[in-house]
PDB file of N, CA, C and O in Angstrom, chain B, residues numbered from 101:
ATOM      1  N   UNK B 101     103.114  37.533 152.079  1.00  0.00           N
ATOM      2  CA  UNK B 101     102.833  38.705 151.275  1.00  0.00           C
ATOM      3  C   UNK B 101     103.977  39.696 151.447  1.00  0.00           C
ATOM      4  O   UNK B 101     104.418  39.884 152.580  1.00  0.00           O
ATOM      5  N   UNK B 102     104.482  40.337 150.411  1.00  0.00           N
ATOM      6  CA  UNK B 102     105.588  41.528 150.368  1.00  0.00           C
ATOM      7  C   UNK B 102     104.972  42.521 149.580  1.00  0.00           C
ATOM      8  O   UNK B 102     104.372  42.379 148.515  1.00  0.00           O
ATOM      9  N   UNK B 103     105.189  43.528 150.221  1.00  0.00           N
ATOM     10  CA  UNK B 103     104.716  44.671 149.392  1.00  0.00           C
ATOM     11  C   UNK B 103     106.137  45.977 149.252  1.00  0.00           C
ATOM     12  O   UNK B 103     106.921  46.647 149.925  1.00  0.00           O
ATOM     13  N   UNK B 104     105.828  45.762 148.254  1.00  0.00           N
ATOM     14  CA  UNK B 104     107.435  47.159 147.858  1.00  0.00           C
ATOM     15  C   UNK B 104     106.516  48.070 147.418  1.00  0.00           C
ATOM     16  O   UNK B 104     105.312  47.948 147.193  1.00  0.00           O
ATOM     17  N   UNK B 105     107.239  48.975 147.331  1.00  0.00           N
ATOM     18  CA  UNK B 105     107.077  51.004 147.109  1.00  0.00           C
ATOM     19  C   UNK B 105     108.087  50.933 145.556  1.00  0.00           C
ATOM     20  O   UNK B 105     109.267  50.618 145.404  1.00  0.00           O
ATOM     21  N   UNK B 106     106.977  51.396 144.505  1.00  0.00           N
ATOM     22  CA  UNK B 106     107.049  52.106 143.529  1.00  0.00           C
ATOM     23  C   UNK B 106     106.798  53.463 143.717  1.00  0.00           C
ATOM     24  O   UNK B 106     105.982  53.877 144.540  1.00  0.00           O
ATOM     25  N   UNK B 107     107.781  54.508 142.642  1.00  0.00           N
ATOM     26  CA  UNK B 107     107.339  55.545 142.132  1.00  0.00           C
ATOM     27  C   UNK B 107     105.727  56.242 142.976  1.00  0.00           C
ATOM     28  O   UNK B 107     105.528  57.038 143.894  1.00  0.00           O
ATOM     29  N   UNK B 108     104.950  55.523 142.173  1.00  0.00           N
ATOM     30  CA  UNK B 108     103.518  55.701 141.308  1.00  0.00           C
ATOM     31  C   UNK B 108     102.951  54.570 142.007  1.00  0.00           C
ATOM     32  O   UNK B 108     101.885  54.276 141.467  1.00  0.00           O
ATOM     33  N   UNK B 109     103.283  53.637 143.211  1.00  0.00           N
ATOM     34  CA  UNK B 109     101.952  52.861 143.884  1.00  0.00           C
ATOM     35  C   UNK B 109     102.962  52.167 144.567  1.00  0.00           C
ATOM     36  O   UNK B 109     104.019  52.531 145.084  1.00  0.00           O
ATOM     37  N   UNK B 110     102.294  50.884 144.430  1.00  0.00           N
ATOM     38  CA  UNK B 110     103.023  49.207 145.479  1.00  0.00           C
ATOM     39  C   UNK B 110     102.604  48.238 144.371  1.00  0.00           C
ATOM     40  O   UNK B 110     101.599  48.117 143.671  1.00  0.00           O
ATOM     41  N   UNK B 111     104.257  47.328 144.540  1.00  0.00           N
ATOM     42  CA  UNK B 111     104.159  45.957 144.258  1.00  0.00           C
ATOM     43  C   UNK B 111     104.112  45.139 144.794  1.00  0.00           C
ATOM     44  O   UNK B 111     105.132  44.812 145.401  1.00  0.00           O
ATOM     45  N   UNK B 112     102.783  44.222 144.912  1.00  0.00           N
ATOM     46  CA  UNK B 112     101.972  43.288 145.867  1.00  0.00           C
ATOM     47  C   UNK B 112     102.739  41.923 145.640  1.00  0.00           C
ATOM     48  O   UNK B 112     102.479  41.533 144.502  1.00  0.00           O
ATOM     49  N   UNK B 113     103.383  41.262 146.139  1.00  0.00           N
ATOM     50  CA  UNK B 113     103.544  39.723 146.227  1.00  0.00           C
ATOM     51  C   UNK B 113     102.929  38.519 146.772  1.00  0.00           C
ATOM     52  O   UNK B 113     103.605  38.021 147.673  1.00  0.00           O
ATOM     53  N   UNK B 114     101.722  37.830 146.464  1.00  0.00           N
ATOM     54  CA  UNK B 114     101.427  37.018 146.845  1.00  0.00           C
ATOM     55  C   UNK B 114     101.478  35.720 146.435  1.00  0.00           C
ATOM     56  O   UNK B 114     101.333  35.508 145.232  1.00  0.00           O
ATOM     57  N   UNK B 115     101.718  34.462 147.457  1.00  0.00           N
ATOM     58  CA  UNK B 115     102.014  33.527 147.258  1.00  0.00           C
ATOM     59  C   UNK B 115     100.931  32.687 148.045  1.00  0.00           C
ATOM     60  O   UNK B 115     100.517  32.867 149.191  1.00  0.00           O
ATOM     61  N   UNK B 116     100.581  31.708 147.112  1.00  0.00           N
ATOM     62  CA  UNK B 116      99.444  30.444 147.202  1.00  0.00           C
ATOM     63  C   UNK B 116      99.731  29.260 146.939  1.00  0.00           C
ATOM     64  O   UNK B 116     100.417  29.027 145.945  1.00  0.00           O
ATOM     65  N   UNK B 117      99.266  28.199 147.784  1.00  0.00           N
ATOM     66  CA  UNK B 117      99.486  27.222 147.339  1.00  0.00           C
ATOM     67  C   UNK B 117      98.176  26.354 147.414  1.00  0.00           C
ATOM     68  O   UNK B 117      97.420  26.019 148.325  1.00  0.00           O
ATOM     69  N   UNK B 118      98.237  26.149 146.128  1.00  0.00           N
ATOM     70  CA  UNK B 118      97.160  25.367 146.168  1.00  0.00           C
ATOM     71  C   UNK B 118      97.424  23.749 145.454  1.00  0.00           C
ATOM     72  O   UNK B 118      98.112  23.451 144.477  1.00  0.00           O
ATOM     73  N   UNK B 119      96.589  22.869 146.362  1.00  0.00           N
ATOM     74  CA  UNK B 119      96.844  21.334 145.740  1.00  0.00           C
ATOM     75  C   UNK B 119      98.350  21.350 145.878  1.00  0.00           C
ATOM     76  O   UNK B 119      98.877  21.322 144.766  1.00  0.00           O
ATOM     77  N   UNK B 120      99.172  21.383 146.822  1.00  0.00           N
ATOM     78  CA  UNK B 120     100.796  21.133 146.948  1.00  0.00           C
ATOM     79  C   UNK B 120     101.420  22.408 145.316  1.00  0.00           C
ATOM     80  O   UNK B 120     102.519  22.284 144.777  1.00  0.00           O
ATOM     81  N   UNK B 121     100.690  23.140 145.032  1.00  0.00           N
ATOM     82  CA  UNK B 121     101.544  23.587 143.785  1.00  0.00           C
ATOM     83  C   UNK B 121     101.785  25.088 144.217  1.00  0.00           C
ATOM     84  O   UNK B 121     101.112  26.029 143.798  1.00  0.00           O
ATOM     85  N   UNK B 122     102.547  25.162 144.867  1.00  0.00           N
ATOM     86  CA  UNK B 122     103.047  27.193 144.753  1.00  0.00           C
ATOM     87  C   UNK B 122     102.877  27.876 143.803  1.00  0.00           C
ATOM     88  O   UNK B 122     103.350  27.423 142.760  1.00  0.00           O
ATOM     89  N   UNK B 123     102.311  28.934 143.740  1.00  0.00           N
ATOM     90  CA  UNK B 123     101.942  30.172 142.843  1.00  0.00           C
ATOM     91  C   UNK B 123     102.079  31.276 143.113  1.00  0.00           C
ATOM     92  O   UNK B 123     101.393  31.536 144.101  1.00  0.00           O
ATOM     93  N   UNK B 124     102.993  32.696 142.509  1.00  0.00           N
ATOM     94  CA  UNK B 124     103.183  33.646 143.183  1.00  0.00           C
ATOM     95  C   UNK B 124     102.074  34.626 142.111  1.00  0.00           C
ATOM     96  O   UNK B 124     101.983  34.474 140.893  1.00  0.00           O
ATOM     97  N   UNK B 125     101.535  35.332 142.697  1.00  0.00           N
ATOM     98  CA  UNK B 125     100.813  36.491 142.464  1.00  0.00           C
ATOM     99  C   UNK B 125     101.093  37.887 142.241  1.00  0.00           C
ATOM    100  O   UNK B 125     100.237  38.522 142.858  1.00  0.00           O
ATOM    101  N   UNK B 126     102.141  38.909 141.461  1.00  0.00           N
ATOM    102  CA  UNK B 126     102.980  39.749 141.641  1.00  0.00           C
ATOM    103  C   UNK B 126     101.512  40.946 141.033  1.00  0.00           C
ATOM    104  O   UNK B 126     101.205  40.831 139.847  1.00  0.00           O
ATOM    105  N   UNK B 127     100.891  41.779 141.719  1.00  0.00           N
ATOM    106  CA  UNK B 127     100.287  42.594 141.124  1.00  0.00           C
ATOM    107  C   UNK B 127     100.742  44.241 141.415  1.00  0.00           C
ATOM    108  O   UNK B 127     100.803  44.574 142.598  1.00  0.00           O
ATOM    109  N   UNK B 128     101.055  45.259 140.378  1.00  0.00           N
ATOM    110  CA  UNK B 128     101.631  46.537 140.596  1.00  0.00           C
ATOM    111  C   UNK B 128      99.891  47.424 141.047  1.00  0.00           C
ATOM    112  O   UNK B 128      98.891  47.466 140.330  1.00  0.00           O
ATOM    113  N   UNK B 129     100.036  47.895 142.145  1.00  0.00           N
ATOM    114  CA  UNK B 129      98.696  48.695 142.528  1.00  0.00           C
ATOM    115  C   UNK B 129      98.926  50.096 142.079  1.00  0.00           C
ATOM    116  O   UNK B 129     100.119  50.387 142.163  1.00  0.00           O
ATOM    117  N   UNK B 130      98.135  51.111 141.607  1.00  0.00           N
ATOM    118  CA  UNK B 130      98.445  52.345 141.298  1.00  0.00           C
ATOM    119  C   UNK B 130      97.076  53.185 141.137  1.00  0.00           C
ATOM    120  O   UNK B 130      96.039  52.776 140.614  1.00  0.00           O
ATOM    121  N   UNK B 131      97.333  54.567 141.758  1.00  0.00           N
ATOM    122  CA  UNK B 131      96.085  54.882 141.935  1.00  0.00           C
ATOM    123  C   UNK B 131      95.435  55.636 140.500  1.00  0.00           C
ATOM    124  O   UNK B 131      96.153  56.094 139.610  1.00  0.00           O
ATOM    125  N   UNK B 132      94.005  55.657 140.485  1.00  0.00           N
ATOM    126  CA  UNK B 132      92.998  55.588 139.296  1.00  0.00           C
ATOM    127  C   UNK B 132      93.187  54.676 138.538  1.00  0.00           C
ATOM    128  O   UNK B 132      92.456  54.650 137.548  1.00  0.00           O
ATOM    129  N   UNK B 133      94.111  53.701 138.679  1.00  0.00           N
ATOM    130  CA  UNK B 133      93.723  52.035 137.916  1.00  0.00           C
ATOM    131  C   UNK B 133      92.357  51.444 138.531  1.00  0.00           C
ATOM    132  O   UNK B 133      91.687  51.756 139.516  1.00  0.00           O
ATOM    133  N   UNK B 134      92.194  50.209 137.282  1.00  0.00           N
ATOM    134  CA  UNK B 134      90.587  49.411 138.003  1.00  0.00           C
ATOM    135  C   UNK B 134      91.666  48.125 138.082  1.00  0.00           C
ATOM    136  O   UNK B 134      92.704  48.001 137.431  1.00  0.00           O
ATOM    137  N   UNK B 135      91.046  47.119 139.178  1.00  0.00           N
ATOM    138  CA  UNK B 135      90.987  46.109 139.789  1.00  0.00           C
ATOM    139  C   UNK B 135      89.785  45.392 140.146  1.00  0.00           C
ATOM    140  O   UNK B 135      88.670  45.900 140.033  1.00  0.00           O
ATOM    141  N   UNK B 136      90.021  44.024 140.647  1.00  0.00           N
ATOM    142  CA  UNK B 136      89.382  42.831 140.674  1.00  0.00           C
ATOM    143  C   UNK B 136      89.470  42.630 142.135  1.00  0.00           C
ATOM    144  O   UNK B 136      90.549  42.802 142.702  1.00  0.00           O
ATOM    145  N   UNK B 137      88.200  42.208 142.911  1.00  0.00           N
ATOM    146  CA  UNK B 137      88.712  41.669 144.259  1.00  0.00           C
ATOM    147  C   UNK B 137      88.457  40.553 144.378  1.00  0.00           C
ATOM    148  O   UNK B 137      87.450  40.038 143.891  1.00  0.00           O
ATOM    149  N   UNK B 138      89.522  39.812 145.210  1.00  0.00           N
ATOM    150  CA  UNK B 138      89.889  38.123 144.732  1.00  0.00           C
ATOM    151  C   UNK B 138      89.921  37.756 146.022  1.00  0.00           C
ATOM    152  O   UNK B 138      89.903  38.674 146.842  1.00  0.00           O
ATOM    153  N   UNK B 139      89.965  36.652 146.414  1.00  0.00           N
ATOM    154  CA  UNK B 139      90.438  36.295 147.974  1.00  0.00           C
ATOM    155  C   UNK B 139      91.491  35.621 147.972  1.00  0.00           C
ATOM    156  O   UNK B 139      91.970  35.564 146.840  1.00  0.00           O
ATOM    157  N   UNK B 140      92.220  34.943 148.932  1.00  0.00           N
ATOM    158  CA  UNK B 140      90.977  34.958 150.498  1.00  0.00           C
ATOM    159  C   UNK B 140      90.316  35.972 151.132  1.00  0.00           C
ATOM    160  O   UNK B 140      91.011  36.933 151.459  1.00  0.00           O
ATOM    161  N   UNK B 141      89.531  35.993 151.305  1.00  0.00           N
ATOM    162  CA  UNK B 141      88.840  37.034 152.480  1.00  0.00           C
ATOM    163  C   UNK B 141      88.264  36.830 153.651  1.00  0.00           C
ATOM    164  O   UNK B 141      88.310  35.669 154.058  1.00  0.00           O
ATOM    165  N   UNK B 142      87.835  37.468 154.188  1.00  0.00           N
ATOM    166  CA  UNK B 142      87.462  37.224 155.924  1.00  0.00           C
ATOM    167  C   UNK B 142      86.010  36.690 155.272  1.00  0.00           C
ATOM    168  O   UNK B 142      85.476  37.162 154.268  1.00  0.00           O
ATOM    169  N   UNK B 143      85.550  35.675 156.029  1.00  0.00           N
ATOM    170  CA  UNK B 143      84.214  35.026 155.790  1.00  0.00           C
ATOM    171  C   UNK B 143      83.224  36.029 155.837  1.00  0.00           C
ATOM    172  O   UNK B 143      82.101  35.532 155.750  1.00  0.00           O
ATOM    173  N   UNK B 144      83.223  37.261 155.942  1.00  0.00           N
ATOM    174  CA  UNK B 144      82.055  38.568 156.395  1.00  0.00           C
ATOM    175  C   UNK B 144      82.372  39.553 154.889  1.00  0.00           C
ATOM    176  O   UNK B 144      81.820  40.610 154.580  1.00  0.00           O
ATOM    177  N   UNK B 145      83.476  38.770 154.097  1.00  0.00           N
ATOM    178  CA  UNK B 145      83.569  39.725 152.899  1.00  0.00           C
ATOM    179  C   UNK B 145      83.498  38.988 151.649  1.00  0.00           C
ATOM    180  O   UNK B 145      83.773  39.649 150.648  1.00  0.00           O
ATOM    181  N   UNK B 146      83.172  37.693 151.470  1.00  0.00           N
ATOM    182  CA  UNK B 146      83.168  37.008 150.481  1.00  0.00           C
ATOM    183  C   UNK B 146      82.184  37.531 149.417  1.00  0.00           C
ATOM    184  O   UNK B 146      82.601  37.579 148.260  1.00  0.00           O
ATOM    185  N   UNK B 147      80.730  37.988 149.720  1.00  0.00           N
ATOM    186  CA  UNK B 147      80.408  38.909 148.461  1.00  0.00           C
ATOM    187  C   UNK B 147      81.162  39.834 147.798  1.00  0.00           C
ATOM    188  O   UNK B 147      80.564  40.630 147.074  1.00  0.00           O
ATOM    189  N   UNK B 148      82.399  39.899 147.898  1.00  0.00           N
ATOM    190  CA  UNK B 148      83.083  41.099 147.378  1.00  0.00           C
ATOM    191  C   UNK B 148      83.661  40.189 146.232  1.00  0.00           C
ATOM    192  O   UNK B 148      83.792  40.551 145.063  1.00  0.00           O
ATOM    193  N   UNK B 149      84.007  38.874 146.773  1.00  0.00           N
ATOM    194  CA  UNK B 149      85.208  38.416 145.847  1.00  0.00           C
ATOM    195  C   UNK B 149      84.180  38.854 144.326  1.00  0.00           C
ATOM    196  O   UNK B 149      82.953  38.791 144.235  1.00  0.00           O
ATOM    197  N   UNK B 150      85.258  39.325 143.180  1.00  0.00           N
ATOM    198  CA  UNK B 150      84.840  39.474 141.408  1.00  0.00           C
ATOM    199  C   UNK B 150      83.888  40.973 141.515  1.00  0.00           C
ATOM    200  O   UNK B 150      82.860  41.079 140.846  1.00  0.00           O
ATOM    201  N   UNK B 151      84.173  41.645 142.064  1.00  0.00           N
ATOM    202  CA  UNK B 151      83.809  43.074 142.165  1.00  0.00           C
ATOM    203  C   UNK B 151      84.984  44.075 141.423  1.00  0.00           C
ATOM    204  O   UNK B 151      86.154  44.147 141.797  1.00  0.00           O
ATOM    205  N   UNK B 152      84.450  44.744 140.410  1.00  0.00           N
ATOM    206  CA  UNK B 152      85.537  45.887 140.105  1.00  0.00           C
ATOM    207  C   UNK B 152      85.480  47.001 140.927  1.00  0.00           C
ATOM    208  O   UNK B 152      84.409  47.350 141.424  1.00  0.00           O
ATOM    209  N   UNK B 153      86.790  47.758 141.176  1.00  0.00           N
ATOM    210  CA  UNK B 153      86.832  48.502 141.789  1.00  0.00           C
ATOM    211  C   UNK B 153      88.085  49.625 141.072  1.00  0.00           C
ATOM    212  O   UNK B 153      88.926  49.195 140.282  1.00  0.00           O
ATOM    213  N   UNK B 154      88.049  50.605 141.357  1.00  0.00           N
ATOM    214  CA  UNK B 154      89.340  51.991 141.022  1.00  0.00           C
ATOM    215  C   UNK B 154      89.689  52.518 142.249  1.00  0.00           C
ATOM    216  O   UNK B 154      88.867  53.244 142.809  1.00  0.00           O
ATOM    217  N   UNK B 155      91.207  52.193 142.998  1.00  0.00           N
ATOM    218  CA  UNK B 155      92.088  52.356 143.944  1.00  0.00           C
ATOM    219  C   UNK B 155      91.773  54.022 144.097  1.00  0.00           C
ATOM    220  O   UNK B 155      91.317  54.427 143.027  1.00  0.00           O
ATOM    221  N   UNK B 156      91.837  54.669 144.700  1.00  0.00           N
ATOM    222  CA  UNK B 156      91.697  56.409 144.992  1.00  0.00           C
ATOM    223  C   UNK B 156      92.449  56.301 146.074  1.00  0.00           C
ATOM    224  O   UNK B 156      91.893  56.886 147.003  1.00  0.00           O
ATOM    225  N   UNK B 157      93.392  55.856 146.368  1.00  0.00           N
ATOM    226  CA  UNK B 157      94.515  56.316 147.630  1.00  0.00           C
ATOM    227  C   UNK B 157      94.744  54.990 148.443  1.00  0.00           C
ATOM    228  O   UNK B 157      94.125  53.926 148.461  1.00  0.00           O
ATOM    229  N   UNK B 158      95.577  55.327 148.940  1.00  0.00           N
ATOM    230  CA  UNK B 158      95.893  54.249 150.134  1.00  0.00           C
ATOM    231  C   UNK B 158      96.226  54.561 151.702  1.00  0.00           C
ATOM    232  O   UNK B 158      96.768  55.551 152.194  1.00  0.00           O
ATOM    233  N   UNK B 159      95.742  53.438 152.287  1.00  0.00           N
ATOM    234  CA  UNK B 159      95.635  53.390 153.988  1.00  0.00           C
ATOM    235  C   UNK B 159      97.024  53.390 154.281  1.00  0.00           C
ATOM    236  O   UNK B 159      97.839  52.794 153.577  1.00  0.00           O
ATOM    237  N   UNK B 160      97.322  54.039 155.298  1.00  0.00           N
ATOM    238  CA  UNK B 160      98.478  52.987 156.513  1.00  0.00           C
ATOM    239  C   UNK B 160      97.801  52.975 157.596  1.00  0.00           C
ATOM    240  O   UNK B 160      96.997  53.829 157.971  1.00  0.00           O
ATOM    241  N   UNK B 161      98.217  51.677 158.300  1.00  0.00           N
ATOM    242  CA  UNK B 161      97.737  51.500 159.540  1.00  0.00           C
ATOM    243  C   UNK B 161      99.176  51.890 160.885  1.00  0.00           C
ATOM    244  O   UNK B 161     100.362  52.205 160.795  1.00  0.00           O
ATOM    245  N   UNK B 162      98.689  51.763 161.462  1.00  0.00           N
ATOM    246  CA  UNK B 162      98.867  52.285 163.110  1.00  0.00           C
ATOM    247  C   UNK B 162     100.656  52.387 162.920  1.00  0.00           C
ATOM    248  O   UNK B 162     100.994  53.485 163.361  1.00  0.00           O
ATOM    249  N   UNK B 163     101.544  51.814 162.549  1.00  0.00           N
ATOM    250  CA  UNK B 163     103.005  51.396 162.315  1.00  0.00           C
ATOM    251  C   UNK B 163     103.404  52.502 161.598  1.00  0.00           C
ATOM    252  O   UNK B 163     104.506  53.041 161.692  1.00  0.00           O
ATOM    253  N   UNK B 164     102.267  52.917 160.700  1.00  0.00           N
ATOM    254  CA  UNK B 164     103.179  53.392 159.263  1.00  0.00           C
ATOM    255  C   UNK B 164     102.935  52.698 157.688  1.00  0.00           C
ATOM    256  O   UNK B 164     102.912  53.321 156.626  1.00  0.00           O
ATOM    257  N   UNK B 165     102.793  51.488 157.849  1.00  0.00           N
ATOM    258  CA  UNK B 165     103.120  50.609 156.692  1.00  0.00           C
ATOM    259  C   UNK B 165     101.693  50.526 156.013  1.00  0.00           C
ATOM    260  O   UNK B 165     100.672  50.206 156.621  1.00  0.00           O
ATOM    261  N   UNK B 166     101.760  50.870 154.626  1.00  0.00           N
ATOM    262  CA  UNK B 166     100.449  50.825 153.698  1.00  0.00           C
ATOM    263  C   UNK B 166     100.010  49.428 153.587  1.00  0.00           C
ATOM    264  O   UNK B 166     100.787  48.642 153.044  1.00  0.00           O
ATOM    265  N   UNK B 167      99.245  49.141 153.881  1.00  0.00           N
ATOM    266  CA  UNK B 167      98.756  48.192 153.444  1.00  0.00           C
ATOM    267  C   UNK B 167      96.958  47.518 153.009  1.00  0.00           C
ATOM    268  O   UNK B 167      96.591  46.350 152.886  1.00  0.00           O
ATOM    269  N   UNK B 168      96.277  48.638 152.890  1.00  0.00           N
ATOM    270  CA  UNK B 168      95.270  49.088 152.548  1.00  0.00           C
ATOM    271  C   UNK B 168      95.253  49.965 151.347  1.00  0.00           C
ATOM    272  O   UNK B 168      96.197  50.727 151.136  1.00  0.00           O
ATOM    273  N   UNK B 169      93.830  49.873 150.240  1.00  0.00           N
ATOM    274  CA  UNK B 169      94.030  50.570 149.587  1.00  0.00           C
ATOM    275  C   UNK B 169      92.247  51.204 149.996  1.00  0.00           C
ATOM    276  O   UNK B 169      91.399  50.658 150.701  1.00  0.00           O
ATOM    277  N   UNK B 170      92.180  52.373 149.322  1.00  0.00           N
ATOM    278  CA  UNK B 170      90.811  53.231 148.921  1.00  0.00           C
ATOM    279  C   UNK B 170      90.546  52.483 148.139  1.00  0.00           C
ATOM    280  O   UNK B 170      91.474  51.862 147.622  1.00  0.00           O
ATOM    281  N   UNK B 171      88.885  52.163 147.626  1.00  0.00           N
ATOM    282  CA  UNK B 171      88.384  51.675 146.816  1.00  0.00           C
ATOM    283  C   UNK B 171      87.475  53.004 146.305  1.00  0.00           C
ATOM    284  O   UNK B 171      87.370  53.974 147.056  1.00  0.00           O
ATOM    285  N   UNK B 172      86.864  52.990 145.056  1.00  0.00           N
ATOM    286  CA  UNK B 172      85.299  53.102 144.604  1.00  0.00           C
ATOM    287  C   UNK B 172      85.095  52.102 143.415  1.00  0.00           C
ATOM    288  O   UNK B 172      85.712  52.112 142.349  1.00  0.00           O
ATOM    289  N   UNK B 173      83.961  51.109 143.867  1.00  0.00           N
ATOM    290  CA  UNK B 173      83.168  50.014 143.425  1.00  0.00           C
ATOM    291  C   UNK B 173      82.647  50.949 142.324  1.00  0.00           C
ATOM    292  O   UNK B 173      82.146  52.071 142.403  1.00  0.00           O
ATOM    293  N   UNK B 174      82.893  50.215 141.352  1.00  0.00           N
ATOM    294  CA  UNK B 174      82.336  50.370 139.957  1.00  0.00           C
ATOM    295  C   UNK B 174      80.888  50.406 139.810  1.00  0.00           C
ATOM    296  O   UNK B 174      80.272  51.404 139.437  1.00  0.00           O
ATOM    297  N   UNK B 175      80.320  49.196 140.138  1.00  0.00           N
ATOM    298  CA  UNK B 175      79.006  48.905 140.244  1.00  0.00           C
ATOM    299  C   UNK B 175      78.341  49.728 140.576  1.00  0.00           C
ATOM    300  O   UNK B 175      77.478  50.156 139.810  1.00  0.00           O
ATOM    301  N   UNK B 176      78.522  50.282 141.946  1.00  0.00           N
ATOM    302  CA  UNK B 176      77.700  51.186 142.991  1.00  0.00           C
ATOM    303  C   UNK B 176      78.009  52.594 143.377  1.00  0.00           C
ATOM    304  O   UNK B 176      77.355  53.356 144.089  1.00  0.00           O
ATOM    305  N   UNK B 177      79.152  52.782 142.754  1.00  0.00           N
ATOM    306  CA  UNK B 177      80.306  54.482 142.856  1.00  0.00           C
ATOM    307  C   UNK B 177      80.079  54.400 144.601  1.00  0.00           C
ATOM    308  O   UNK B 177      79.799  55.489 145.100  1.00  0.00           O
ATOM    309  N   UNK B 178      80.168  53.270 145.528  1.00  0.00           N
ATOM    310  CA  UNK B 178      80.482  53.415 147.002  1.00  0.00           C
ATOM    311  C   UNK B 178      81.861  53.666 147.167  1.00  0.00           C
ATOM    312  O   UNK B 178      82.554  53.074 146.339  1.00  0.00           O
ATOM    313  N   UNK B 179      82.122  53.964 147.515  1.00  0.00           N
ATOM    314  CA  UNK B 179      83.889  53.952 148.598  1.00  0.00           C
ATOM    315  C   UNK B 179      83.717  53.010 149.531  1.00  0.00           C
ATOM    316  O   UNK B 179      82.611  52.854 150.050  1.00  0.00           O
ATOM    317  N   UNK B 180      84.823  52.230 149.881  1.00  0.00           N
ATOM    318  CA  UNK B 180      85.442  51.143 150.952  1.00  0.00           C
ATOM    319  C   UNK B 180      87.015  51.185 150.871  1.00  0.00           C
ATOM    320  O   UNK B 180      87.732  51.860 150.133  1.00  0.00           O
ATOM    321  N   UNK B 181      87.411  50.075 152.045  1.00  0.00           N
ATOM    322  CA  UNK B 181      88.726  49.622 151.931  1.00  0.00           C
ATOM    323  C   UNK B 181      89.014  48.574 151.570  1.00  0.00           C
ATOM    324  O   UNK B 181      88.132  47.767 151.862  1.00  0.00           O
ATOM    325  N   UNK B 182      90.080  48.014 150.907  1.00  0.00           N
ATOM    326  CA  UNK B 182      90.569  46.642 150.471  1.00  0.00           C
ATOM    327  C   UNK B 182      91.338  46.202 150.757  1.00  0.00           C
ATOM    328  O   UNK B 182      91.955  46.336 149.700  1.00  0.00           O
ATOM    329  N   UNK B 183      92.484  45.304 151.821  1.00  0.00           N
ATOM    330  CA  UNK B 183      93.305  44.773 151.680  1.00  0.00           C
ATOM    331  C   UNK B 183      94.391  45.015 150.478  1.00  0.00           C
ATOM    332  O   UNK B 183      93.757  44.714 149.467  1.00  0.00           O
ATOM    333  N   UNK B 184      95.773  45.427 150.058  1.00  0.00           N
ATOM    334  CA  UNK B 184      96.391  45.275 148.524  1.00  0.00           C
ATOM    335  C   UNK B 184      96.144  43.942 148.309  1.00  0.00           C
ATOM    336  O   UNK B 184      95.644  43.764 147.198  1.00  0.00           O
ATOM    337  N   UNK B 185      96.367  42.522 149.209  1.00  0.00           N
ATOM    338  CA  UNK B 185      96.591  41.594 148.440  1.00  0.00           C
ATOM    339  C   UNK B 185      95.401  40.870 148.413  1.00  0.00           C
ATOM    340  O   UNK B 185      95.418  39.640 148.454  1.00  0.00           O
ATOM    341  N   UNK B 186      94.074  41.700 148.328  1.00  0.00           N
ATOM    342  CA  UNK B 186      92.718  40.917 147.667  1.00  0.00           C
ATOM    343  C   UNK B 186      92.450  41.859 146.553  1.00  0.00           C
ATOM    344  O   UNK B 186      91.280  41.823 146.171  1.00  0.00           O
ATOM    345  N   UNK B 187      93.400  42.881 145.789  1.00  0.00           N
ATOM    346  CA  UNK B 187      93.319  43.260 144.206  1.00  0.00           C
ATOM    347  C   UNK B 187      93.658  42.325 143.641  1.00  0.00           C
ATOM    348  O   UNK B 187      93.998  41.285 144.204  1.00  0.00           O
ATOM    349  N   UNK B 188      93.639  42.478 142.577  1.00  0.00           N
ATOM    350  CA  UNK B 188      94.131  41.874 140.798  1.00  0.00           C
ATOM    351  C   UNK B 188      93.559  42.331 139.594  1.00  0.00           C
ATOM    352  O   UNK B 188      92.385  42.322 139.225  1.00  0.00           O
ATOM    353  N   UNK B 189      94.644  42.754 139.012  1.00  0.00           N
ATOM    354  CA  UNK B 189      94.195  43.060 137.336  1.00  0.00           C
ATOM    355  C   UNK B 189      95.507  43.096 136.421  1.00  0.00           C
ATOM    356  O   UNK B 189      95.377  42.443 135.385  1.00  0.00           O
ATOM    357  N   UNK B 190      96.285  43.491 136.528  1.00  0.00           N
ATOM    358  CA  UNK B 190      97.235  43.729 135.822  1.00  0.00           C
ATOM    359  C   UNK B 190      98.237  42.829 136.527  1.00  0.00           C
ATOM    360  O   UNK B 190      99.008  43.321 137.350  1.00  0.00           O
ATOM    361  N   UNK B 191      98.261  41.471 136.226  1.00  0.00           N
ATOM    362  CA  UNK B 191      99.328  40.907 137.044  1.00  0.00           C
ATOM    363  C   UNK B 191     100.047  40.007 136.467  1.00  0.00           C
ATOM    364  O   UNK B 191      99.496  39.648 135.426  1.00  0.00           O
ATOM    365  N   UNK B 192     101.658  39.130 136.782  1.00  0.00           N
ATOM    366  CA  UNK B 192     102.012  38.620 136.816  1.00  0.00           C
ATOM    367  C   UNK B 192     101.690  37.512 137.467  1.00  0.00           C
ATOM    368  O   UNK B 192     101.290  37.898 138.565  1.00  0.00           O
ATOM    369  N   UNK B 193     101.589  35.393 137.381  1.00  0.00           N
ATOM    370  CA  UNK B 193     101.521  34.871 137.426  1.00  0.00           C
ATOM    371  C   UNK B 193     103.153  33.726 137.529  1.00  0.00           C
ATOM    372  O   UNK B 193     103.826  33.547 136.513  1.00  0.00           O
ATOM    373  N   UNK B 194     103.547  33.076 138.904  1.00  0.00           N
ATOM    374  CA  UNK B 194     104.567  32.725 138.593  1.00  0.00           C
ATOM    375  C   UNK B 194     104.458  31.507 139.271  1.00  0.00           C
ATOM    376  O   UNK B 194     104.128  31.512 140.457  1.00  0.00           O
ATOM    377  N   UNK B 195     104.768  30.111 138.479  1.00  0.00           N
ATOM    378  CA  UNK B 195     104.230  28.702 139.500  1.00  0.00           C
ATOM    379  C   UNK B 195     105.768  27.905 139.544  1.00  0.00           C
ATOM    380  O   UNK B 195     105.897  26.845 140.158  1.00  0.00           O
TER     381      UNK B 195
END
């Protein structure tokens, strides 16, 4: 996973491989956009995967480095945190 600094958010890079076939995942995060939460996820968050959500800020952890975003769940107007690279909505696809 790579995450770069835009302007106006982060560009998420993720890469998968699935069945021997590489796939990169390029999604731009930005806050009051809606998103999708996708996995992988930690086995304790898999009800989340296909949940919409609207980013309201972002984490850094202990280093400095963002890598968390604010959520509020559409569904439920809750607040949580997300991982950037379990968003998706506006993305690039590259195999």
């Amino acid at each position: 996973m790579l995450i770069e600094d835009m302007p106006d958010g982060y560009r998420v890079h993720v890469e998968r491989n699935i069945e021997n076939q590489w796939s990169v995942r390029i999604t731009e995060i930005k806050i009051g956009h809606k998103y999708v939460i996708v996995g992988p996820l930690y086995s304790k968050q898999q009800h989340m995967t296909g949940r919409e959500c609207r980013v309201t800020d972002f984490i850094e952890n202990k280093c400095g480095f963002t890598d968390k975003a604010k959520v509020r769940y559409i569904d439920t107007n809750r607040v949580g945190q997300v991982s950037l690279r379990n968003l998706a909505g506006n993305e690039i696809f590259i195999t």
